[in-house]
C-alpha positions as CSV (number, residue, x, y, z in Angstrom):
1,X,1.5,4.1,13.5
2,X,4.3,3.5,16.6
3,X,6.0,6.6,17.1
4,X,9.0,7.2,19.0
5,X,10.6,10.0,19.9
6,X,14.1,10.5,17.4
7,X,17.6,11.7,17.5
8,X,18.0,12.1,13.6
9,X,18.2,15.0,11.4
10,X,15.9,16.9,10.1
11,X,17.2,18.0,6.3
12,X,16.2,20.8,4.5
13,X,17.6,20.8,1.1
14,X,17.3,22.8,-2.1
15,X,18.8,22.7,-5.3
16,X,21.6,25.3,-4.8
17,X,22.0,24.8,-0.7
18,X,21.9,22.2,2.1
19,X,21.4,23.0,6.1
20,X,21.2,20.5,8.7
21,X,18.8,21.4,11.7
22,X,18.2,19.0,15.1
23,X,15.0,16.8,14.8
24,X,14.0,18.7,18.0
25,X,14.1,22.5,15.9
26,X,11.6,23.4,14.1
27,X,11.9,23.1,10.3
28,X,13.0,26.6,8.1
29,X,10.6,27.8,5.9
30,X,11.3,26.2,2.6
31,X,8.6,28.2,1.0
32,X,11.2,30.7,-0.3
33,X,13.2,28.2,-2.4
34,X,11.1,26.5,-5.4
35,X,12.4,23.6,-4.9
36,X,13.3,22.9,-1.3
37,X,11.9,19.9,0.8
38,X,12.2,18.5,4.5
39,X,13.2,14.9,5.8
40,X,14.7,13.3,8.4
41,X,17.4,11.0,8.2
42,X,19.3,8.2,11.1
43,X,22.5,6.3,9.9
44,X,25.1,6.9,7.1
45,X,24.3,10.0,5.3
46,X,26.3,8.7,2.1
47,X,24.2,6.1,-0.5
48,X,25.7,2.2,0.2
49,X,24.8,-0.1,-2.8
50,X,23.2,-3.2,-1.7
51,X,21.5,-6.3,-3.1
52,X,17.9,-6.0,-2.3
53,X,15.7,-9.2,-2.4
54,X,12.4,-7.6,-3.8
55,X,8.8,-8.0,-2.7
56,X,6.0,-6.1,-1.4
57,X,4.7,-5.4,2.3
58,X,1.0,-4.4,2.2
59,X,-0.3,-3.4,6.1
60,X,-3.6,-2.9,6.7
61,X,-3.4,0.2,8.6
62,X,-2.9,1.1,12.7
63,X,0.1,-0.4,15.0
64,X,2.7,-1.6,12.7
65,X,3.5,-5.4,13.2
66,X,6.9,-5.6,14.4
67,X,7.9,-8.7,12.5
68,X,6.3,-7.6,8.6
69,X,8.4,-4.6,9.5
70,X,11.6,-6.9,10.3
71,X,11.0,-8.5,6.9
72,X,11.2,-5.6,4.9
73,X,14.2,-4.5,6.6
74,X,15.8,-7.5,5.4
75,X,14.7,-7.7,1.8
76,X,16.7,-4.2,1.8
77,X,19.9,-6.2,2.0
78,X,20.8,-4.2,4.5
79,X,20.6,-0.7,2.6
80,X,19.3,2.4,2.3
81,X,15.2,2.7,3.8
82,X,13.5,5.3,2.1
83,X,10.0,6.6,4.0
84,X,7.8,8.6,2.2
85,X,4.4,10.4,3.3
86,X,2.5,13.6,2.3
87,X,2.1,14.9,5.8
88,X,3.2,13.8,9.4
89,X,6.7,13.7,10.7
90,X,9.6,11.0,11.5
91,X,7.8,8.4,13.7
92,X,9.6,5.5,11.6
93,X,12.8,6.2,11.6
94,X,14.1,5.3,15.0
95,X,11.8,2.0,15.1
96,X,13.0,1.1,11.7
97,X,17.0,1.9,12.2
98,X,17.2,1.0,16.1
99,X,14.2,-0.3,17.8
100,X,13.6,-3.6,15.6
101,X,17.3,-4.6,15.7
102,X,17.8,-5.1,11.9
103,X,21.2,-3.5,10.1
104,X,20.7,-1.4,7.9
105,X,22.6,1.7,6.4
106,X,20.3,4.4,7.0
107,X,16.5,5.2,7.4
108,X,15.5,8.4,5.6
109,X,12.0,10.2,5.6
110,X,10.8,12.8,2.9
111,X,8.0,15.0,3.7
112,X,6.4,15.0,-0.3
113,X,3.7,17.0,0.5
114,X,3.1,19.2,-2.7
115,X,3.2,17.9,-6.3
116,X,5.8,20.5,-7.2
117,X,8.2,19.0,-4.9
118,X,7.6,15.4,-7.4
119,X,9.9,17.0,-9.8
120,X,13.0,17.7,-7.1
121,X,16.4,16.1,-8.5
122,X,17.0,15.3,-5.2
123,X,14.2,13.9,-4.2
124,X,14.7,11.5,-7.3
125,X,18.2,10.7,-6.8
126,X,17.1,9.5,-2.8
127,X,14.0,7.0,-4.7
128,X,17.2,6.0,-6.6
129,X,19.2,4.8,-4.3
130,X,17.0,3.4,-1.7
131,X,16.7,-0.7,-1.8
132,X,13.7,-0.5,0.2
133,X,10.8,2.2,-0.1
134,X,7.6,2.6,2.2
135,X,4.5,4.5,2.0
136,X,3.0,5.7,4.8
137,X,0.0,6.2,6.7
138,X,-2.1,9.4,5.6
139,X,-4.5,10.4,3.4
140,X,-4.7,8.5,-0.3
141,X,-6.0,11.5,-2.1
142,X,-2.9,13.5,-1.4
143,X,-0.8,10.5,-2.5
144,X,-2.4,10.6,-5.9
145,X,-2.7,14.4,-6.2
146,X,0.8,15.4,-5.2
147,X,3.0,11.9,-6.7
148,X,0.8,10.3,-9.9
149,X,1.9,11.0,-13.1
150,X,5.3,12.8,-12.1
151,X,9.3,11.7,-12.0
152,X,8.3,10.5,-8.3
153,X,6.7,8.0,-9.7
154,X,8.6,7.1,-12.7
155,X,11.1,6.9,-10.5
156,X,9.5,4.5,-7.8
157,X,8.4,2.3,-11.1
158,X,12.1,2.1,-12.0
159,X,13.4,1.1,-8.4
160,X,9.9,-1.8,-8.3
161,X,11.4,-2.7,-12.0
162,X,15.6,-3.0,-10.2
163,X,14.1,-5.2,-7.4
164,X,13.8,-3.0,-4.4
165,X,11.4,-3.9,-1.4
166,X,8.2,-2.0,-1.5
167,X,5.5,-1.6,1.4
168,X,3.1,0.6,2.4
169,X,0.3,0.9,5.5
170,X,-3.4,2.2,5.5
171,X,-3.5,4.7,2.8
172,X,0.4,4.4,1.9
173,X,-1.4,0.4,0.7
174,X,-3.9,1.6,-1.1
175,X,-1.7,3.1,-4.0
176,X,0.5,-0.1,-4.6
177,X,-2.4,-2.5,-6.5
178,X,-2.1,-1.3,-10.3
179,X,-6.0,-0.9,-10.2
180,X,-6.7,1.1,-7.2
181,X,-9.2,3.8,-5.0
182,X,-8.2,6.8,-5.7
183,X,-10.1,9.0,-3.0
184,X,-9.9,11.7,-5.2
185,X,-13.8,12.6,-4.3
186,X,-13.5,11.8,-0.4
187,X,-14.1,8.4,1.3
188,X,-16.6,5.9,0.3
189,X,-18.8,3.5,2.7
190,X,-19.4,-0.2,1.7
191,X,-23.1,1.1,2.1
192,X,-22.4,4.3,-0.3
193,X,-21.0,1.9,-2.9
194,X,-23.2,-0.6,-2.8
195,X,-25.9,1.5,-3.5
196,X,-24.8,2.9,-6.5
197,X,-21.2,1.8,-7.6
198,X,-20.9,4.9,-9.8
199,X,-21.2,7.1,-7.2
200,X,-18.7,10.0,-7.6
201,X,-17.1,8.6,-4.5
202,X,-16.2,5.0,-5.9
203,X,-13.4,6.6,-7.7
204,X,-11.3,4.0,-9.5
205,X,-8.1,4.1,-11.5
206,X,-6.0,2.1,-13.3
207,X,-2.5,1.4,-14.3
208,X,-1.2,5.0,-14.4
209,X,0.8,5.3,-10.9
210,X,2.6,2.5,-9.5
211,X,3.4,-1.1,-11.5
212,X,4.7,-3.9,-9.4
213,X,4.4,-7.1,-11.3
214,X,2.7,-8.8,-8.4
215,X,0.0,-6.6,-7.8
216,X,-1.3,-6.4,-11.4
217,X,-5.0,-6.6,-11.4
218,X,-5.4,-6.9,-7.6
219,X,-7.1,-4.0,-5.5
220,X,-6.2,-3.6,-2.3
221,X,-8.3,-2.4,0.7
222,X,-7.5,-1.8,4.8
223,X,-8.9,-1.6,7.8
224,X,-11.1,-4.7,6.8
225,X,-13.5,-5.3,9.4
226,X,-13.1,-2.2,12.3
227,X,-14.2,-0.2,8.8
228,X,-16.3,-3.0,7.3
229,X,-15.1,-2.6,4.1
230,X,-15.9,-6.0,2.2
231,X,-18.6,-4.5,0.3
232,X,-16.9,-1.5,-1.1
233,X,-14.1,-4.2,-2.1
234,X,-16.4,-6.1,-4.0
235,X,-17.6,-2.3,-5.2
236,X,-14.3,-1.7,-6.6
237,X,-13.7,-5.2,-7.8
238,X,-17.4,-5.1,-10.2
239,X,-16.0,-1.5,-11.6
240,X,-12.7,-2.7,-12.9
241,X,-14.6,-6.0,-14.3
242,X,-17.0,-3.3,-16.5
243,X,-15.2,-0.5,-16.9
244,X,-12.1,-2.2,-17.8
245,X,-13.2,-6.5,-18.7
246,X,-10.8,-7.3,-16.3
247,X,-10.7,-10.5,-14.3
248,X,-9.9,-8.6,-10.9
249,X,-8.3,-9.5,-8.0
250,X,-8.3,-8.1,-4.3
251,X,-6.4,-8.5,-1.1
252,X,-8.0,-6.7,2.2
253,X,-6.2,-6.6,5.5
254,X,-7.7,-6.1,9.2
255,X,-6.1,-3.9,11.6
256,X,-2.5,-4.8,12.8
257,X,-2.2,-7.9,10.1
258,X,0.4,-7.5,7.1
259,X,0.5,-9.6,3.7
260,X,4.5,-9.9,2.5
261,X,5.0,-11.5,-0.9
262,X,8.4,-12.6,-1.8
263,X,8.9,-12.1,-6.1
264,X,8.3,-15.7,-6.4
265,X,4.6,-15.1,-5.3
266,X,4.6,-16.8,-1.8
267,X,2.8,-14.8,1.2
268,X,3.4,-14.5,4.4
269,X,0.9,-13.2,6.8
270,X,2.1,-11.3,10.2
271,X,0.1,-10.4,12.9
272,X,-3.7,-10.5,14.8
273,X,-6.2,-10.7,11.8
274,X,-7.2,-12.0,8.7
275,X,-6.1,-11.4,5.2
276,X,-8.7,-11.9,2.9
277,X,-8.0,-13.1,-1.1
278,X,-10.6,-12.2,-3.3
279,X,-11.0,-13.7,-7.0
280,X,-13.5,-12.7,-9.1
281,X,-15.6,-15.1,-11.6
282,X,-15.1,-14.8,-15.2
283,X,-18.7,-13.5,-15.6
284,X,-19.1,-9.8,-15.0
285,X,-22.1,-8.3,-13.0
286,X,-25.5,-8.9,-13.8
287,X,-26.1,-5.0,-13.2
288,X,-23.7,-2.4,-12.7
289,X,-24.5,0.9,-13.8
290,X,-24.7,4.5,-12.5
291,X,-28.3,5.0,-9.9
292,X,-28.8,1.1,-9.6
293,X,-27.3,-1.1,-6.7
294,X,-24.9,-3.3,-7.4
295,X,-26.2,-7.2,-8.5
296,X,-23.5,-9.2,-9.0
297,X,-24.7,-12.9,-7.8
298,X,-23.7,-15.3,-10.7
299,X,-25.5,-17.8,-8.7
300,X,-24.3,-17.1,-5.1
301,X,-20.7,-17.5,-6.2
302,X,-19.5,-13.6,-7.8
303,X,-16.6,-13.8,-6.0
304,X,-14.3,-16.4,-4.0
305,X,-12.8,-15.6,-1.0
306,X,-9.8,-17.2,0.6
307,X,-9.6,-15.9,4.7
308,X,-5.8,-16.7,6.3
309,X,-5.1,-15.6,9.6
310,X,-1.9,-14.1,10.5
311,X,0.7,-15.2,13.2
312,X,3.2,-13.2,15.6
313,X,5.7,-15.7,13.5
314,X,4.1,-15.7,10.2
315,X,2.0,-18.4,8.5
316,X,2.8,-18.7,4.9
317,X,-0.6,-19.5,3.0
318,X,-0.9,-18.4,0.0
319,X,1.4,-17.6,-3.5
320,X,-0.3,-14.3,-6.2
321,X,1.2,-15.6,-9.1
322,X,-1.4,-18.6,-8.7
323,X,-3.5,-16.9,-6.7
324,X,-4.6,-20.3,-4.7
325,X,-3.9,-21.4,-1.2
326,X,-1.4,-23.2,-0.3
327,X,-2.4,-24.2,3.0
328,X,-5.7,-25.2,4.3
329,X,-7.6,-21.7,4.4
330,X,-11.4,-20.4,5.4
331,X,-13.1,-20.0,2.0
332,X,-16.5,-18.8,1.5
333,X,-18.2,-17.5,-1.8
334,X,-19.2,-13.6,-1.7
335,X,-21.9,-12.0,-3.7
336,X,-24.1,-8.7,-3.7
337,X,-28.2,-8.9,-4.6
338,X,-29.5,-5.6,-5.2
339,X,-26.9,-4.1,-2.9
340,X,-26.7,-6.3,-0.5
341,X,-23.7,-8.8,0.2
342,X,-24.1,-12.1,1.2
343,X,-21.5,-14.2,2.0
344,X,-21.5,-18.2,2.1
345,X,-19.2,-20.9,3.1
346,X,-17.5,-23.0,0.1
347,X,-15.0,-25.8,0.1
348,X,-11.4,-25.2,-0.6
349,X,-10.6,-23.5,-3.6
């Protein structure tokens, strides 16, 4: 994640008291109020209404691509930027409010780092008002742990439900798909999974955090290829089509490379790599069970696979409420024999 140095404020706020501190002090001890918190905040400290235009950024993790960051500023209609993260500092607030030239009102970073803090008034009247809310970087247990099943998230459901912008990178990605990894048991390797997709590891969930309308039965995964994680995708996918006789979906991101969806479906792709569009078949796997690898082959063609490439500019490519191309796109047929994946070149889907 780009981080530059920042003038802002550094907030720490409590339900009875509010002191303002220099982003270069170091942040009071908030352990001695129940229900005190720290962000950072650039811009106009008051709430501005504006008229957001919806969608979701999904980044698949390491340097933020400058343009898929200047898109989500403007689906904000130029409002309030909320960042939220379980651990780190305020790396995005200068580069969000200043360095990618974009108005908006302010740019405001919560540090929701314990799940007590998901109950915080405040913290729920700042999801509230913010037209455009981003997850960050970090690690997705914590996410899940300190933000699922709270007013944090009830909250974030109601701002997905009013139309704000949504995004998230790397791990802060990995929480928007309605079925998702939840990383509550560690990490999991493509190798791990494939060898027995009921590993402790492969821990899935389903529809109990976040619910944007666009992401429903898609899984997402980052860090596509530097992490070679196609075959825990297709891991994840087979669980949701057993465990829950889903039809499910995926969309995986390399490095540097961002998928943005307007409400309407349509995607464009920013930046260096691929973005990879997964469908599963109708036909759930030949053998999924807990000990075994993974067979899921229904005759070489388990699970079709749409590859776009991104642009500096943007190539638009692709719509999720059809889930088809709507360019002319790499597409291969993916499928996994005893644990192994194979992957095979189809026509156009």
């Amino acid at each position: 994640m780009i981080n530059p140095s920042v003038a802002g404020l550094v907030i720490l706020v409590s339900l009875v008291y509010l002191t303002y501190f220099s982003s270069t002090s170091k942040p009071a001890n908030s352990t001695a109020y129940q229900y005190a918190y720290t962000s950072w905040i650039v811009g106009d400290t008051s709430d501005v209404k504006s008229q957001p235009l919806g969608g979701v950024l999904l980044a698949g993790g390491s340097t933020d691509v400058d343009a898929a960051m200047r898109w989500f500023l403007r689906r904000s209609g130029g409002g309030d930027v909320l960042i939220l993260r379980a651990s780190g500092k305020d790396g995005y607030n200068e580069y969000l409010y200043k360095t990618l030239g974009e108005s908006v009102n302010s740019v405001e970073t919560i540090l929701l780092d314990k799940r007590e803090l998901a109950s915080n008034p405040a913290i729920i009247r700042k999801i509230r008002q913010a037209e455009a809310i981003f997850f960050a970087g970090g690690d997705q247990e914590n996410y899940v742990n300190f933000w699922q099943g709270t007013p944090v998230a009830d909250a974030l459901n109601e701002r997905i439900r009013a139309g704000a912008v949504m995004g998230g990178t790397s791990a802060g990605c990995g929480i928007l798909g309605q079925t998702y990894f939840s990383a509550l048991e560690g990490s999991v390797t493509s190798e791990e999974a494939l060898a027995d997709p009921y590993d402790k590891r492969v821990a899935m969930r389903r529809n109990d955090f976040l619910t944007h309308p666009l992401l429903a039965n898609i899984i997402t995964d980052m860090h596509y290829s530097a992490r070679n994680r196609q075959g825990r995708h297709v891991v994840f996918m087979a669980r949701a089509a057993t465990d829950w006789k889903i039809q499910p979906r995926g969309i995986g991101m390399n490095e540097k490379t961002a998928v943005c969806a307007t409400p309407d479906g349509n995607v464009t792709i920013f930046g260096q790599g691929n973005a990879y569009f997964l469908q599963a078949t109708r036909k759930k796997p030949e053998r999924c069970q807990k000990g075994q690898p993974l067979t899921w082959n229904r005759s070489g063609k388990a699970v079709q696979a749409t590859i776009l490439t991104g642009s500096l500019e943007g190539n638009t490519g692709f719509n999720l409420r059809s889930f088809r191309p709507i360019m002319k796109a790499q597409a291969e047929y993916w499928s996994v024999n005893s644990g192994v994946l194979a992957r095979a070149f189809a026509r156009a889907f």
